[in-house]
Backbone as JSON, one array per atom type, in Angstrom:
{
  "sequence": "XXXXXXXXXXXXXXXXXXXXXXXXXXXXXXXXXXXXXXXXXXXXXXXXXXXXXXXXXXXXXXXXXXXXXXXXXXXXXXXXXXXXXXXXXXXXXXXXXXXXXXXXXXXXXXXXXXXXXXXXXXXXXXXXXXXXXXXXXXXXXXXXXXXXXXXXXXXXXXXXXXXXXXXXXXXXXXXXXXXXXXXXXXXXXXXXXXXXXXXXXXXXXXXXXXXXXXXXXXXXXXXXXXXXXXXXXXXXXXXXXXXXXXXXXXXXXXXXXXXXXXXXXXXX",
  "N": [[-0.26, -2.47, 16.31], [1.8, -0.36, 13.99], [5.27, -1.2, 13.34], [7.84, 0.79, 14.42], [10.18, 1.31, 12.42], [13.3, 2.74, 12.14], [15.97, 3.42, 9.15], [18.93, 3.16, 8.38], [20.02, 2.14, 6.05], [20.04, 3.39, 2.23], [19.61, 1.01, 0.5], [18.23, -0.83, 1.52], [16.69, -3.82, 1.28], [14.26, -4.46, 2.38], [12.98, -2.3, 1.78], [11.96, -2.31, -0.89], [9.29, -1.85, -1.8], [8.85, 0.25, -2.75], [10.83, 1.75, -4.63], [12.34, 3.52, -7.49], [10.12, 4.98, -8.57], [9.65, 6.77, -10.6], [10.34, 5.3, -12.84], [7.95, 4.97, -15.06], [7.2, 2.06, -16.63], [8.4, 0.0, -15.42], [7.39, -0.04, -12.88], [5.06, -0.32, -13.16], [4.54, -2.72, -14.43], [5.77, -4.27, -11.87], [3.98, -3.86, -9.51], [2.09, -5.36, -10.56], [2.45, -7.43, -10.71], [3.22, -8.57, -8.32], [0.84, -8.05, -6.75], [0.06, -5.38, -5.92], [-0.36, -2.09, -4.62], [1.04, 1.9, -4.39], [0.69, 4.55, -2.08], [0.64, 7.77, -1.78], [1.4, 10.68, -0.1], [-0.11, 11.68, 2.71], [-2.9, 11.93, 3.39], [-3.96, 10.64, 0.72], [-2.82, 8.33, 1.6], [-4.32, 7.66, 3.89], [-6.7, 7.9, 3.17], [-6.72, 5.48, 1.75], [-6.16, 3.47, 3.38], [-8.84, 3.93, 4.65], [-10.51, 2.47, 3.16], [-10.32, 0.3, 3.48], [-8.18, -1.14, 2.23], [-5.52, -3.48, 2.43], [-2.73, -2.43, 4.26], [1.03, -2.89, 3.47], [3.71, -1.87, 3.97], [4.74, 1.06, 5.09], [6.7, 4.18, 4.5], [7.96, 6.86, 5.67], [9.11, 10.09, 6.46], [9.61, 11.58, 9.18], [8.71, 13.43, 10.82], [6.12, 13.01, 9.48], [5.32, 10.71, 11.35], [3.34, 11.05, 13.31], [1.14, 12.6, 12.48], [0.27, 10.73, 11.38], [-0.62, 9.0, 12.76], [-3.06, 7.25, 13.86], [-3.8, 5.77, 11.64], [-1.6, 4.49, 11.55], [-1.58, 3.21, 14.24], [-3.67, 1.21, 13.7], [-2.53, -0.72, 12.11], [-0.38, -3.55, 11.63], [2.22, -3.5, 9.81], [5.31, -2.54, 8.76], [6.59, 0.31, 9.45], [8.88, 2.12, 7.97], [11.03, 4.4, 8.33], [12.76, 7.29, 7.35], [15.04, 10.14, 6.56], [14.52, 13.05, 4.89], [16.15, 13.69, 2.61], [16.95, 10.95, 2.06], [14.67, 9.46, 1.3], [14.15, 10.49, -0.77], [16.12, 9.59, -1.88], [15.93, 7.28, -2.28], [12.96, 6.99, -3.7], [13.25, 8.42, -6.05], [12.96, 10.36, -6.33], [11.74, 13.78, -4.88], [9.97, 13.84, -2.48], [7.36, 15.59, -1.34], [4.84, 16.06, -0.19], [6.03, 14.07, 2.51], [5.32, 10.88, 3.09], [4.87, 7.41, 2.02], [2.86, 4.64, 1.47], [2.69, 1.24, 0.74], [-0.11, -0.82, -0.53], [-1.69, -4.13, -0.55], [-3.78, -5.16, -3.38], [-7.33, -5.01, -3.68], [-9.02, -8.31, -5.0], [-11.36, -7.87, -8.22], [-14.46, -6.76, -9.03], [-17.48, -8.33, -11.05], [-18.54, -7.12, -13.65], [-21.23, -7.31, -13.96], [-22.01, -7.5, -11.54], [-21.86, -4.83, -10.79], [-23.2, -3.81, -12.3], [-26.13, -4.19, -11.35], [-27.43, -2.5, -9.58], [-30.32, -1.54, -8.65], [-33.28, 0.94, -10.13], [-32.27, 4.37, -10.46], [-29.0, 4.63, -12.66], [-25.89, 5.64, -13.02], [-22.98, 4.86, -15.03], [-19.13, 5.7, -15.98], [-17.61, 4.91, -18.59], [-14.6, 4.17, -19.95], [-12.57, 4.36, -22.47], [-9.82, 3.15, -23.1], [-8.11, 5.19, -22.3], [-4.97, 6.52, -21.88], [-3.45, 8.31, -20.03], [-2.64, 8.39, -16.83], [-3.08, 10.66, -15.34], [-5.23, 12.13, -15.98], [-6.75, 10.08, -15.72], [-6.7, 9.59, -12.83], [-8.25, 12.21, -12.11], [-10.85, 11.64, -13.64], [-12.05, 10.09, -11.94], [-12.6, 10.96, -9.59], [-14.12, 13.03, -10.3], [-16.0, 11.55, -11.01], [-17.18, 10.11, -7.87], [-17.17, 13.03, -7.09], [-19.8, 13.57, -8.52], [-22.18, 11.45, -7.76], [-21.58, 9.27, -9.78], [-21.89, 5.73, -10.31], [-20.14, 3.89, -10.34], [-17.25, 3.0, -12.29], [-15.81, 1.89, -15.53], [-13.24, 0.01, -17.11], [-11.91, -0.46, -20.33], [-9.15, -2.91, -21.17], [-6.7, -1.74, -22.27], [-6.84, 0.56, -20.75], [-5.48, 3.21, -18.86], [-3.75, 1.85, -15.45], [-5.63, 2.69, -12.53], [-4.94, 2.73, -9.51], [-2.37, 3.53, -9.78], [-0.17, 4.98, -8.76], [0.2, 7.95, -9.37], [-2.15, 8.28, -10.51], [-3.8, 7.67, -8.06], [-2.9, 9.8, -6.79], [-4.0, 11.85, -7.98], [-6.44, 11.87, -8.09], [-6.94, 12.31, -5.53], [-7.36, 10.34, -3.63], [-9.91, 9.29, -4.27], [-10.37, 6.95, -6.14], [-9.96, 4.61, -4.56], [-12.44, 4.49, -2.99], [-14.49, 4.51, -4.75], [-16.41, 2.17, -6.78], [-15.22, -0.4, -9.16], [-14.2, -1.69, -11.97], [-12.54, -3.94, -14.64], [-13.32, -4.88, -17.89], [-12.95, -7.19, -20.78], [-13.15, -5.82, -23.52], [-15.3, -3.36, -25.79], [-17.08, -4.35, -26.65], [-18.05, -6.8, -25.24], [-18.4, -4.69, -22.84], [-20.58, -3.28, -23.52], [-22.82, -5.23, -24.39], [-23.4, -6.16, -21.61], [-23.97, -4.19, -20.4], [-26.4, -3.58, -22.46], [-28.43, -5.42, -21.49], [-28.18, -5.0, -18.2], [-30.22, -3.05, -18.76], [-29.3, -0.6, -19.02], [-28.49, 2.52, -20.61], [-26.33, 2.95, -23.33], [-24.09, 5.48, -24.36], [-21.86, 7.79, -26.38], [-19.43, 10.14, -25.59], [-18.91, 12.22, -28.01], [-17.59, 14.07, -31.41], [-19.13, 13.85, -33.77], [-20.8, 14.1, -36.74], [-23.91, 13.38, -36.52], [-23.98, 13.54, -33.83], [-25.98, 14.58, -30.83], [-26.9, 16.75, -28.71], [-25.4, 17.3, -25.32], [-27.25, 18.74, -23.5], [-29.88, 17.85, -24.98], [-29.83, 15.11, -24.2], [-29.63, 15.0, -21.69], [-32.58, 15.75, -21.36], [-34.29, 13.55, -21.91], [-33.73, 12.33, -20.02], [-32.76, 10.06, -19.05], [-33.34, 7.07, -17.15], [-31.5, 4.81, -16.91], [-28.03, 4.75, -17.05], [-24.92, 4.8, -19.44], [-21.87, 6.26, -20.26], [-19.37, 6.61, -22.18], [-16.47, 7.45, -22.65], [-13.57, 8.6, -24.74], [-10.2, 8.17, -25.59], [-7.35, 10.02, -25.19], [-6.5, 11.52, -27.48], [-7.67, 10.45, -29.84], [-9.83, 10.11, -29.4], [-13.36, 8.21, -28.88], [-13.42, 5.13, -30.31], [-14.16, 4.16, -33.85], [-15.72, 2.06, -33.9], [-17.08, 1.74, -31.52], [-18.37, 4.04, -31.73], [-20.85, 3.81, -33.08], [-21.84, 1.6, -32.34], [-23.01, 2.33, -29.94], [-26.28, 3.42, -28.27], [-26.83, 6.45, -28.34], [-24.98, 8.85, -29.96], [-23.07, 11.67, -28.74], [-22.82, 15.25, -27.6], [-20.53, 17.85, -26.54], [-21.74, 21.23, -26.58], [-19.91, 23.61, -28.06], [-17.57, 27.11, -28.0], [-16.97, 28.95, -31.02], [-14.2, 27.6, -32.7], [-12.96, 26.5, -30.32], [-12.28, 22.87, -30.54], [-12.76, 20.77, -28.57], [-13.0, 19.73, -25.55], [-10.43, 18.94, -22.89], [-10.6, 14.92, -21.63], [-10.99, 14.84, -18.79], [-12.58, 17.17, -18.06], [-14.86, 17.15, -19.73], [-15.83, 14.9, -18.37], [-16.75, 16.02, -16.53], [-18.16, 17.9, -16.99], [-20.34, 16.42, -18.29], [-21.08, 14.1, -16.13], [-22.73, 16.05, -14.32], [-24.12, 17.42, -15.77], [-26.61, 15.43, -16.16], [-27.14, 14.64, -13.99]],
  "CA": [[0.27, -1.19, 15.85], [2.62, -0.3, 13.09], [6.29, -1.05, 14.2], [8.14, 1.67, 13.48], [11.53, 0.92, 12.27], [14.58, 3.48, 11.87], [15.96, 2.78, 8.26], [20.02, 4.04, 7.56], [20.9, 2.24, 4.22], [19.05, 3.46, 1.54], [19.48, 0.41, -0.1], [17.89, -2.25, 2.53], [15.94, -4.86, 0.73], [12.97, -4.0, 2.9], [12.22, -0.95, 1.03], [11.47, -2.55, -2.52], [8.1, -1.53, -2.57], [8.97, 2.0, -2.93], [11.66, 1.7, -5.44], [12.35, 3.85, -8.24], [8.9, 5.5, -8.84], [9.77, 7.5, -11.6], [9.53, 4.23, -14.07], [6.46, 4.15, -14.88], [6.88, 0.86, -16.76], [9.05, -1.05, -13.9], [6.32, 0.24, -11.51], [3.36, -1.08, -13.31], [4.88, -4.53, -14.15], [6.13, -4.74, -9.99], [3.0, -3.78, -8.77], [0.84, -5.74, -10.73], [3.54, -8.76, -10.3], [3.17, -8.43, -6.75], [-1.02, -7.45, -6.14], [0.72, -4.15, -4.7], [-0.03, -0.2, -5.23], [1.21, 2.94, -3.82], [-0.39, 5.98, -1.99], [1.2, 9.11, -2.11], [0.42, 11.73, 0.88], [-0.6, 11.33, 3.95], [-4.02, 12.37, 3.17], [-4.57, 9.66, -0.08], [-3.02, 7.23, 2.26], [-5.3, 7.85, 5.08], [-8.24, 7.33, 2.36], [-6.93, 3.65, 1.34], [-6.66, 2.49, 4.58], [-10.05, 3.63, 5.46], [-11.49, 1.95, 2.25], [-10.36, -1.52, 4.04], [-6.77, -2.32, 1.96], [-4.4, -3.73, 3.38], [-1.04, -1.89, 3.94], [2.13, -3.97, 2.96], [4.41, -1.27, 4.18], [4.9, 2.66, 5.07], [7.85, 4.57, 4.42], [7.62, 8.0, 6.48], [9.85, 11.28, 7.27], [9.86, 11.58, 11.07], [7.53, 14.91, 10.82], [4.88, 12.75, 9.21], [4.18, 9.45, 11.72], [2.44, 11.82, 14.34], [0.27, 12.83, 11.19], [-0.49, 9.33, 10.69], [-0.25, 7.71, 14.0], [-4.18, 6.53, 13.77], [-3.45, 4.48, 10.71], [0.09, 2.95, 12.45], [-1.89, 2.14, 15.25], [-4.44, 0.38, 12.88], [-1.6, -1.26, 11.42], [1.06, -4.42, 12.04], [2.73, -3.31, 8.97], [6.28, -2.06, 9.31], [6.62, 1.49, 8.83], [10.21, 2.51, 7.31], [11.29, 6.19, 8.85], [13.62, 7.96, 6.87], [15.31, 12.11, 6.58], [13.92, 13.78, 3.6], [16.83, 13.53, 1.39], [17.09, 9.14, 2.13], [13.53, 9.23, 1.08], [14.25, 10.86, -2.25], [16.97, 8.46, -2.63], [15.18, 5.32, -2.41], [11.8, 7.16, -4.54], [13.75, 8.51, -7.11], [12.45, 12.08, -6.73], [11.32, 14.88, -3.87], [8.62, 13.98, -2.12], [6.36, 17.2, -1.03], [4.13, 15.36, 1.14], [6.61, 13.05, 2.86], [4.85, 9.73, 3.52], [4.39, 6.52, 1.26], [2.31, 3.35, 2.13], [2.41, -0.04, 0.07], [-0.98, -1.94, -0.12], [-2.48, -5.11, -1.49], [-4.86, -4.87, -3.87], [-8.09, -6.6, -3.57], [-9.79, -8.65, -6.26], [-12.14, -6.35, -8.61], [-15.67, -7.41, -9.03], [-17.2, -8.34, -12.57], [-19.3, -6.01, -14.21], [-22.72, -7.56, -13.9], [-22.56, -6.89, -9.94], [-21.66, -3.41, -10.69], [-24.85, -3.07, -13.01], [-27.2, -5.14, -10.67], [-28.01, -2.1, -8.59], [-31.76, -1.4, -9.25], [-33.13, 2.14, -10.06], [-31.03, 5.18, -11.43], [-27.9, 3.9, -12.37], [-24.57, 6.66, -13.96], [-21.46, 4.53, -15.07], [-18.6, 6.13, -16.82], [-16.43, 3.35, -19.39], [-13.28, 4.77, -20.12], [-12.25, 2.84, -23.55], [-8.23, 2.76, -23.51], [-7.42, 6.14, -22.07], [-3.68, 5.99, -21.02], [-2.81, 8.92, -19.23], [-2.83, 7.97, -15.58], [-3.72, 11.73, -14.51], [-6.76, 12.23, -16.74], [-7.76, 8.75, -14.92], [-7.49, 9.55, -11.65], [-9.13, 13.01, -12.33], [-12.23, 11.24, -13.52], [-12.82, 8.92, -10.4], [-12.61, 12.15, -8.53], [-15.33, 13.62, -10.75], [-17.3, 10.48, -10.69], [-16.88, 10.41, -6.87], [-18.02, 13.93, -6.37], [-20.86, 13.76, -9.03], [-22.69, 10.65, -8.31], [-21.3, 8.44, -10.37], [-22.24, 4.8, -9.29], [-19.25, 2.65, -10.81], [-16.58, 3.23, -13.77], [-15.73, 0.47, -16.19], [-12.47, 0.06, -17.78], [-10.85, -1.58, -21.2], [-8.07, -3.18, -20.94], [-5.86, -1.05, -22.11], [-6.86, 2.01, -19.59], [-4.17, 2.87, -17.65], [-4.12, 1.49, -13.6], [-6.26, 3.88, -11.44], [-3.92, 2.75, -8.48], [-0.83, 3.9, -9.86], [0.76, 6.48, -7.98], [-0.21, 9.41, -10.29], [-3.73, 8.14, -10.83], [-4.93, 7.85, -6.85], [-2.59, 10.91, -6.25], [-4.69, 13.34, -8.72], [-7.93, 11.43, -7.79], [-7.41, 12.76, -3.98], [-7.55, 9.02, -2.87], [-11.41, 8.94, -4.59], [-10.34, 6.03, -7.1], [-10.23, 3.9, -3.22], [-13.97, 3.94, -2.57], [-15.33, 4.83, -6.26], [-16.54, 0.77, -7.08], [-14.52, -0.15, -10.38], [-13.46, -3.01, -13.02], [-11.82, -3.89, -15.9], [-13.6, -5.76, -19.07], [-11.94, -7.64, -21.97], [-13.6, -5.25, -24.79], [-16.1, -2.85, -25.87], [-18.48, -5.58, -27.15], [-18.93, -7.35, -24.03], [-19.05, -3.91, -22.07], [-21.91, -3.12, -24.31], [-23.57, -5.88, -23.73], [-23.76, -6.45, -20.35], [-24.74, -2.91, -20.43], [-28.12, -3.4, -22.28], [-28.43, -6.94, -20.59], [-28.64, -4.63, -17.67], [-31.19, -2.12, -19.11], [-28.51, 0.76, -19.21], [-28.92, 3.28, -22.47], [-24.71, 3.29, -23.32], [-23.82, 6.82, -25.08], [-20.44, 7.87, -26.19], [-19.2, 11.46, -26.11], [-18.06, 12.3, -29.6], [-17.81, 14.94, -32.17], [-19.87, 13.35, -34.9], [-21.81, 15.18, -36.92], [-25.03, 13.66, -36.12], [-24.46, 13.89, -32.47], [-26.85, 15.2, -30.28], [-25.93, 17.85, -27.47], [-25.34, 16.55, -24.13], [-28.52, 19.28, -23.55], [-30.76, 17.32, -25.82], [-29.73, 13.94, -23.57], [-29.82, 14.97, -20.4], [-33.82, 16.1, -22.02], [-34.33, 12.54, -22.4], [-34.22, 11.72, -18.71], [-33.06, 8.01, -19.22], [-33.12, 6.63, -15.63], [-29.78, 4.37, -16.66], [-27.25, 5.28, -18.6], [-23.49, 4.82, -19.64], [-20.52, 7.12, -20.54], [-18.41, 6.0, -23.09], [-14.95, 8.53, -23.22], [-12.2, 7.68, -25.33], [-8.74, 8.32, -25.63], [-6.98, 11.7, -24.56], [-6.22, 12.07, -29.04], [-8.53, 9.98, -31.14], [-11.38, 10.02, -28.76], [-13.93, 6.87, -29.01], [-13.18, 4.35, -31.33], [-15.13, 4.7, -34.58], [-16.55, 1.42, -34.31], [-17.83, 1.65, -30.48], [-19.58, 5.05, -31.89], [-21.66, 3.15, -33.83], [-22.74, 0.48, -31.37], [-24.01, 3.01, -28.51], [-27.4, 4.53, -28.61], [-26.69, 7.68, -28.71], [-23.65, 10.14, -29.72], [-23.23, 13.14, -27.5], [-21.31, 16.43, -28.36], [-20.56, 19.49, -25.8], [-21.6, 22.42, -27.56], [-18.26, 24.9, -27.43], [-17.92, 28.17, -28.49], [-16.35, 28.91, -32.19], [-12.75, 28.15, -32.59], [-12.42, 25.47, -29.8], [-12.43, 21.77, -31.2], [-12.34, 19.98, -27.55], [-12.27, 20.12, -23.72], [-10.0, 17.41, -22.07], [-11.4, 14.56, -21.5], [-11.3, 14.49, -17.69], [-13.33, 18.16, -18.12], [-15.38, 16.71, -20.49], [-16.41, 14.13, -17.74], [-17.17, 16.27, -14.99], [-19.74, 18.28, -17.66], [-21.36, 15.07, -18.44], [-21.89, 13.98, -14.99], [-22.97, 17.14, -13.84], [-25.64, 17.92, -16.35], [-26.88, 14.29, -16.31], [-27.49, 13.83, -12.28]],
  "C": [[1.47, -1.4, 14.94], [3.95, -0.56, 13.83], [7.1, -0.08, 13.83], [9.75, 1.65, 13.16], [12.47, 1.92, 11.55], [15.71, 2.88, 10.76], [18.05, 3.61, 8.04], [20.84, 3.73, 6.23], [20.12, 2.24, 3.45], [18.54, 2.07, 0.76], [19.07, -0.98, 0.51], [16.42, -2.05, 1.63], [14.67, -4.46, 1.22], [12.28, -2.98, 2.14], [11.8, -1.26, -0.64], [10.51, -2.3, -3.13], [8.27, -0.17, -3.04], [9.81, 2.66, -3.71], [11.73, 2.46, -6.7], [10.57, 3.86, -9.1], [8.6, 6.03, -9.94], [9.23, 6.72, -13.35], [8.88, 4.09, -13.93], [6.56, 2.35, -15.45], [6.74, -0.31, -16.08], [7.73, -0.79, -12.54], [5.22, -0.45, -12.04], [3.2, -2.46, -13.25], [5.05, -4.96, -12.81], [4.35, -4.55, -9.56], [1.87, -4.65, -9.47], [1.2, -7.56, -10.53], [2.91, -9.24, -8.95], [1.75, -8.41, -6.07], [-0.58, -6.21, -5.18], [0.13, -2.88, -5.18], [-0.26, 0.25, -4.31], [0.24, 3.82, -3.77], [0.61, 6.47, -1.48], [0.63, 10.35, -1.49], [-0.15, 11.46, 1.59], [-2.76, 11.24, 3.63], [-4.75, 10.86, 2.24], [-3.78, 7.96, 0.9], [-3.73, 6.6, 3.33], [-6.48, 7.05, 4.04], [-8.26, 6.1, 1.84], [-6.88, 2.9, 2.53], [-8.24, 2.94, 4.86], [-10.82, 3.03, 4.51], [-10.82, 0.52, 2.12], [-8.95, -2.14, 3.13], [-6.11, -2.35, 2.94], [-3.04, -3.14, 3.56], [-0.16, -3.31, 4.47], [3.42, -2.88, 4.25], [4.03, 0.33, 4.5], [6.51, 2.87, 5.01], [7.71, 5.97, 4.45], [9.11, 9.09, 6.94], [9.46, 11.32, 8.76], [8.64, 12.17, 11.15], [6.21, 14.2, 10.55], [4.5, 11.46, 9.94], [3.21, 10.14, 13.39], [0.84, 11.81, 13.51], [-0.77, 11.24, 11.03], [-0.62, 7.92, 11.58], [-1.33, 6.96, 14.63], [-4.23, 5.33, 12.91], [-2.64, 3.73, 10.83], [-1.09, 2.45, 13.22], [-2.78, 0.9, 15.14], [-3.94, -1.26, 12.08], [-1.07, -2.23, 11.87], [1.9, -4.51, 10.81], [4.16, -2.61, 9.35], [6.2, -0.92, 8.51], [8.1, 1.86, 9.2], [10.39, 4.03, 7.87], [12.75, 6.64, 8.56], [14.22, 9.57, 6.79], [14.63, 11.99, 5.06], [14.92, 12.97, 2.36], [16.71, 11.53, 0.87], [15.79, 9.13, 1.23], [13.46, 9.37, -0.84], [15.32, 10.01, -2.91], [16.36, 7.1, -3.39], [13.67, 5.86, -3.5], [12.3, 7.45, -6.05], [13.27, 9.88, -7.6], [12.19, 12.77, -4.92], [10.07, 14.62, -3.53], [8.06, 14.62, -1.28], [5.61, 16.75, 0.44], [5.08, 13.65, 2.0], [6.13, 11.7, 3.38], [4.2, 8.91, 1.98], [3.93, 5.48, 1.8], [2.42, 2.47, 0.71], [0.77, -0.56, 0.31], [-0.94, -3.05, -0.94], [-3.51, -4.64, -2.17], [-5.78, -5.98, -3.49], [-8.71, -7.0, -5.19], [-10.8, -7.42, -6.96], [-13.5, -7.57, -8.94], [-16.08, -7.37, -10.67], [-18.2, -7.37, -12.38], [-20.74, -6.42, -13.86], [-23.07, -7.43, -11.89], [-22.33, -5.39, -9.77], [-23.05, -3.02, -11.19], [-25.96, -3.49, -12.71], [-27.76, -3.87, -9.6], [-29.06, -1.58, -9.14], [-31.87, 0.31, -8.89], [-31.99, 2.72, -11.55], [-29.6, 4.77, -11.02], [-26.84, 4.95, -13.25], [-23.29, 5.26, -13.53], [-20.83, 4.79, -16.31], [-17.58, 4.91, -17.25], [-15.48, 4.76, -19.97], [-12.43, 3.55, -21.1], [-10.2, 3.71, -24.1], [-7.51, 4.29, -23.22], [-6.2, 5.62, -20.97], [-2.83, 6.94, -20.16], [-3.7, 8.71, -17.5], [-3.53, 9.73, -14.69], [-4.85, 12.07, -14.9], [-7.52, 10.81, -15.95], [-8.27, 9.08, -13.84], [-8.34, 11.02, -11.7], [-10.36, 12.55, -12.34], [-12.54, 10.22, -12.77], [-12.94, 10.08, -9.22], [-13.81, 12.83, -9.45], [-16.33, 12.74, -10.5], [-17.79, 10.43, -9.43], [-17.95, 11.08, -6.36], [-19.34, 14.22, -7.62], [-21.89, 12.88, -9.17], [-23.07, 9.4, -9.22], [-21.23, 7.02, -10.03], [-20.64, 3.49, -9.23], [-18.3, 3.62, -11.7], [-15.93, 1.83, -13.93], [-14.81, 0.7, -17.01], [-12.44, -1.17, -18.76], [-9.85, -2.03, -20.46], [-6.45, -2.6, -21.04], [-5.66, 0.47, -21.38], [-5.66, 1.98, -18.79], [-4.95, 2.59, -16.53], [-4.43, 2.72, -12.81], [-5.74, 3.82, -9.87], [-2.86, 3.1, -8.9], [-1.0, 5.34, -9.03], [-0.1, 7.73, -8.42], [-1.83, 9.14, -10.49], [-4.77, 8.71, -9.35], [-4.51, 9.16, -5.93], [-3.42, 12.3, -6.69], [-6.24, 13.25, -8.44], [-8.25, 12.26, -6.28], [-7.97, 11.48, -3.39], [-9.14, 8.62, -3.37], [-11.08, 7.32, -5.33], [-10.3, 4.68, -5.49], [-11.53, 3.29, -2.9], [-14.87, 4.14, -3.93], [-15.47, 2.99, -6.76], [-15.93, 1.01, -9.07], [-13.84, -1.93, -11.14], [-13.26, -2.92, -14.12], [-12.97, -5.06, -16.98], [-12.51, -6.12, -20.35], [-12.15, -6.01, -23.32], [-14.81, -4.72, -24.55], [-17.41, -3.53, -26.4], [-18.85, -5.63, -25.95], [-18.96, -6.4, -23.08], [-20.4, -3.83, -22.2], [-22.96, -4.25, -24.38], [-24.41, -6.38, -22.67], [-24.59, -5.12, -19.8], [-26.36, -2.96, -20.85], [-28.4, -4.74, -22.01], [-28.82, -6.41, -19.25], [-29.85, -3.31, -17.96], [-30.28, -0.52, -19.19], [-28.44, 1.11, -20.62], [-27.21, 3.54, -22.5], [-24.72, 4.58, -24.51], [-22.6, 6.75, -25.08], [-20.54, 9.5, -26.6], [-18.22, 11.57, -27.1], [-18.04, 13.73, -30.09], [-18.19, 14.76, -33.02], [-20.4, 14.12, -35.31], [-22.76, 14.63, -36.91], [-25.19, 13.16, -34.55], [-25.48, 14.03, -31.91], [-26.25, 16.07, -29.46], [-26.23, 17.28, -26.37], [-26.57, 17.3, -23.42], [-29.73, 18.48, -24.07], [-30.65, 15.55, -24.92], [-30.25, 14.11, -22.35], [-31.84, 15.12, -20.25], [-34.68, 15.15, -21.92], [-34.58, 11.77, -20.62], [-33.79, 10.06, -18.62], [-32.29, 7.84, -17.25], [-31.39, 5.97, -15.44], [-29.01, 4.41, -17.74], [-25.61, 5.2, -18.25], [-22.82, 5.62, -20.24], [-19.86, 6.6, -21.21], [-17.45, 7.37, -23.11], [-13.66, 7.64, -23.93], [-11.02, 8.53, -25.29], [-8.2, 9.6, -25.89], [-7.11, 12.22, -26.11], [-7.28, 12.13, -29.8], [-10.26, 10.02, -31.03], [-11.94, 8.61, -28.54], [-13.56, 6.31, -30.23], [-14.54, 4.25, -32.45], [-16.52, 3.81, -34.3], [-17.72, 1.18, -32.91], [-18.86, 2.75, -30.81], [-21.04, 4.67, -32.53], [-22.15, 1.9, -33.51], [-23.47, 0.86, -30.36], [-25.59, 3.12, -29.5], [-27.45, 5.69, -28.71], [-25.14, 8.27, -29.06], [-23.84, 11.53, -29.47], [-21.85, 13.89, -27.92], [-21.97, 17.53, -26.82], [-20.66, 20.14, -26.64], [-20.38, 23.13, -26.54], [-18.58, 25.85, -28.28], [-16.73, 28.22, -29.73], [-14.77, 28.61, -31.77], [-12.12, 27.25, -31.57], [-13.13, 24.02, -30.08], [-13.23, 20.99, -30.17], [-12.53, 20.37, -26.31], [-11.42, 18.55, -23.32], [-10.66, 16.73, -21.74], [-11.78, 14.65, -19.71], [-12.59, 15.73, -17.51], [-14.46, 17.77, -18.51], [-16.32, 15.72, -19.32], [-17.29, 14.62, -16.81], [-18.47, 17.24, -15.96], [-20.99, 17.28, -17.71], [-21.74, 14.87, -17.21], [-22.98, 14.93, -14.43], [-24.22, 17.3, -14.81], [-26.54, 16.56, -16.73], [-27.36, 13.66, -15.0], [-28.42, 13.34, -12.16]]
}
């Protein structure tokens, strides 16, 4: 069981995992330094322990280790118990749902065991989108629509950061997921596994995500790009298909995380 340890200087060494949250930069470099990321809410921390990480740490308001006294007892991790305000000291903000956990991360698997599962196969690639809430959004669409995998660039933002597995609702935990060097060797391994790769665009000779879904292809890939520019010109022009939402006059766009949960959804 968790031990639960009574914390009164904000500034004890012990608490480093939980350190000034607010930087995102200092947080991404520490945690990726370290093999570490945060969950945020009792609830998304409940959902990484039950998807087998390891907790490093907790750091808990009083009110919340009742809440969470299945996952202590699961635990030999030391859990930190602080007042509200201490808590906001050491995070570097107000935290709503009072409870943080540390884990390890585990290794990520390569891509060709992600695209080895036989049958109908949906995986969404996500080429260099960097807002961390549009991320975890779409592992929470993927999640709840069937989605078998998602496949990141390298420059995607981390779907464990804080803000990613907090907007996901802890989905980005059990949603299977890896990183590739580049959109080449996604695309490759892609029709190497027999998957038809598409990118949603605004091209003008598109097709409508109507006219795809028409098409029935048993396996198939998602290409979204970047919250501004979208897909990169030159990945548009390596898929097999380009895919457009029809919209109604006058709007250009839907976000992309919106954008995702259409695609899945009319694509099941």
């Amino acid at each position: 069981m968790a031990r639960l340890v009574d914390v009164t200087d904000v500034n004890d060494p012990r608490l480093a995992d939980f350190r000034d949250l607010r930087d995102v930069d200092l947080r991404v470099s520490l945690e990726g330094e370290h093999g570490l990321f945060l969950a945020e809410g009792a609830k998304v921390v409940r959902r990484a322990a039950e998807a087998g990480f390891t907790p490093r740490a907790f750091l808990l308001q009083p009110k919340w280790v009742d809440g969470l006294a299945d996952v202590l007892a699961a635990s030999d991790a030391p859990a930190y118990v602080l007042g509200e305000k201490q808590i906001a000291e050491v995070a570097g903000f107000h935290l709503h749902r009072g409870a943080l956990a540390s884990f390890d991360r585990k290794p990520l698997p390569d891509l060709g065991t992600l695209l080895a599962k036989p049958g109908k196969l949906r995986i969404a690639v996500l080429e260099d989108l960097v807002d961390h809430g549009n991320v975890g959004l779409i592992f929470r669409n993927a999640a709840a629509l069937a989605v078998d995998a998602v496949v990141l660039t390298e420059r995607t933002a981390d779907p464990l950061y804080r803000r990613a597995s907090k907007t996901s609702m802890g989905n980005v935990y059990s949603m299977p997921w890896t990183r590739a060097r580049g959109m080449e060797d996604i695309l490759r391994a892609l029709r190497a596994a027999d998957v038809v790769p598409v990118a949603l665009t605004l091209a003008d000779d598109a097709i409508t995500l109507d006219e795809l879904a028409a098409m029935r292809h048993e396996r198939l890939a998602f290409v979204f790009g970047t919250e501004g520019a979208g897909v990169h010109k030159k990945t548009e022009q390596q898929v097999d298909h380009r895919v457009l939402i029809p919209m109604e006059p006058g709007v250009d766009s839907l976000n992309v995380a919106a954008a995702t949960a259409v695609t899945f959804y009319a694509t099941r």
